[in-house]
N, C-alpha and C positions, 0 to 999 in steps of 0.2 A: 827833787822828784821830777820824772819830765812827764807830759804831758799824757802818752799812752797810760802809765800806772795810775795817775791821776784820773783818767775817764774809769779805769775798772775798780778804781776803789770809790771813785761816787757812787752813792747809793741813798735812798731815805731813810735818815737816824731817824729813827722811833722816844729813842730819851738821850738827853742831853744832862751835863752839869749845871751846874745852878750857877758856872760863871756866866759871864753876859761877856758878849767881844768887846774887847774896844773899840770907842772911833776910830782908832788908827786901824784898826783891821777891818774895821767895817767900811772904811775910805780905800785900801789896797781892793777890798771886792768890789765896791761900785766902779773905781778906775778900771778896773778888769773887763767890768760889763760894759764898762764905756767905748772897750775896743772891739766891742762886738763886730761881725762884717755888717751895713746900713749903706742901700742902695741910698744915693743923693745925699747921705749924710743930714740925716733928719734930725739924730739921734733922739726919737723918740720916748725912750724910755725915760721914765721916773721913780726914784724910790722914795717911800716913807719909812721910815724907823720908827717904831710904834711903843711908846713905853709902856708900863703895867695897867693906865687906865685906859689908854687905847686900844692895848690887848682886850683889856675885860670888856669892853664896850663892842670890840669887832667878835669874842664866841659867844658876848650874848645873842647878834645880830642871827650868828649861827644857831646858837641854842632855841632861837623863836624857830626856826627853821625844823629842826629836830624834832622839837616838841611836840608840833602838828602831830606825830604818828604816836604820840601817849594817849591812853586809855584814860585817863582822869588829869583833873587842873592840880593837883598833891605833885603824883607822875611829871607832868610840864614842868612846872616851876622847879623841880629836882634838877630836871634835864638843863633847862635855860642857865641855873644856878653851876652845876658842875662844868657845863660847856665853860661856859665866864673864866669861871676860880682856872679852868686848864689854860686858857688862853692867857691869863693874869701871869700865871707861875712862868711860863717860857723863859727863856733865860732871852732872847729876840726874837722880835719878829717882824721882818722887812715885806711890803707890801708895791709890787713892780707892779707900776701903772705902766701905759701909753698913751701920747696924745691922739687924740681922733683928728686927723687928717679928713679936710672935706672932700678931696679923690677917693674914692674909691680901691683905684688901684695901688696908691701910693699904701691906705689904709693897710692894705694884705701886705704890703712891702715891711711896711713900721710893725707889722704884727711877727713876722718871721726875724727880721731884725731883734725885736725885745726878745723873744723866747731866745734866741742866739746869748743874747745879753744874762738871760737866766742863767744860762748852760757857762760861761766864761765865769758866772760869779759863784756858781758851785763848784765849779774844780779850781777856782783862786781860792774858796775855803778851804778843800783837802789839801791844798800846798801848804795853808797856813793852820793846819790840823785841826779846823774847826769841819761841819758837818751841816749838810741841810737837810728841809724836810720841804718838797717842793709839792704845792696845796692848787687847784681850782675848783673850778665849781660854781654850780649858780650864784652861789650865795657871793659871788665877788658882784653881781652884778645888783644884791641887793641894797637899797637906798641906806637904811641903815649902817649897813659894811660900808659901804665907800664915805659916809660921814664919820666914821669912828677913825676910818683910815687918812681923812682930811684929803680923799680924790674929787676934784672938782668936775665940775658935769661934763670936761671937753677932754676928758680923760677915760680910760676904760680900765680896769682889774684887768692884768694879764695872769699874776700869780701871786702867790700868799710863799713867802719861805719863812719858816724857823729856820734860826741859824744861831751853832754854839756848838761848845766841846761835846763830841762823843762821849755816852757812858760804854761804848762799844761798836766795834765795827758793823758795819752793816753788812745783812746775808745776803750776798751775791743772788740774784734770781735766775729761773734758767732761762735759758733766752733760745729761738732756732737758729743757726747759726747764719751768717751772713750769707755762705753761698746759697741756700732758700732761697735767699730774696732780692736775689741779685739774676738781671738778665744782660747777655753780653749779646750786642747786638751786630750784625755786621754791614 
C-alpha cells in the first residue's frame, strides 16, 4: 500500500475484533512513530500499552467524568461501571504521552512532533490492517487517567488510541476540499 491510500483509508474504527495486536505489531507502529519529523531530535514521545486492568482503571477515570451530568447516584454508578467494562473489553489501547520540556518553545516543538508521531502510527496500522480510534480530551489531563496509564508528572497525555483489527471499514467524512484552504501567495 503506499502512502496516499494509506492517509485516505485512515479513519476512526468505531468496533474492532476481539484480536489484540501483537507486540510485533505493536513495535513496527511505535518504530513508525519513532520516525516522526522532531526539530533537535528530542524524540519526545512515549507510549503506554495498557492491559485490561489499566484499561478499566483509565474509563473508570473517564466514567467519574461522565457521570457528573447523571440525574441520580443508581444513574452514576451505571455510567462509571459501563465506561470501565468498554475500556476493559478493547482489544488495545496505547496511551501517547510527551515529555514536558522546560522551554517553552522546545515544549510547542515536542508537541507537533508527538502528534506527527500519532499520525505515522496510524497509517503503520492501516499498512498492517489494523485500525485506530484516536481519543483526547480533558480527561487525559485527569490525575486519575494518567495514574491508571502509569504517566509520570514530567509527562503530558497527548492521545488515547485503541488500536486492532477492523470489524469494518471506516466511513470516509466529508471534508472541504483543499483548494478552500489553501492561499497562494505571491
Amino acid at each position: 500500500m503506499n502512502v496516499l491510500d494509506a492517509i485516505a483509508a485512515r479513519g476512526s474504527v468505531r468496533q474492532f475484533s476481539d484480536r489484540t495486536p501483537t507486540p510485533e505489531e505493536l513495535a513496527r507502529l511505535f518504530d513508525a512513530a519513532n520516525l516522526a519529523p522532531n526539530h533537535r531530535l528530542t524524540q519526545p514521545w512515549r507510549f503506554s500499552v495498557l492491559g485490561p486492568e489499566a484499561r478499566a482503571a483509565y474509563g473508570l477515570a473517564l466514567g467519574h467524568r461522565k457521570a457528573k451530568k447523571a440525574t441520580d447516584e443508581v444513574q452514576a454508578e451505571s455510567i462509571r461501571q459501563k465506561t470501565s467494562d468498554e475500556h476493559r473489553a478493547q482489544p488495545c489501547m496505547v496511551i501517547v504521552a510527551m515529555t514536558l520540556h522546560e522551554n517553552l518553545e522546545i515544549r510547542e516543538e515536542d508537541y507537533a512532533a508527538t502528534m506527527m508521531a500519532v499520525q505515522n502510527l496510524s497509517l503503520a496500522a492501516v499498512e498492517l490492517g489494523l485500525g485506530t480510534h484516536i481519543r483526547s480530551g480533558a480527561i487525559m489531563g485527569d490525575p486519575a487517567a494518567t495514574a491508571a496509564a502509569g504517566v509520570p508528572d514530567d509527562e503530558r497525555i497527548i492521545a488515547v488510541l485503541s488500536v486492532g483489527t477492523p470489524l469494518e471499514a471506516p466511513t470516509p467524512k466529508t471534508r472541504r476540499p483543499a483548494t478552500e484552504l489553501t492561499r497562494w501567495m505571491a
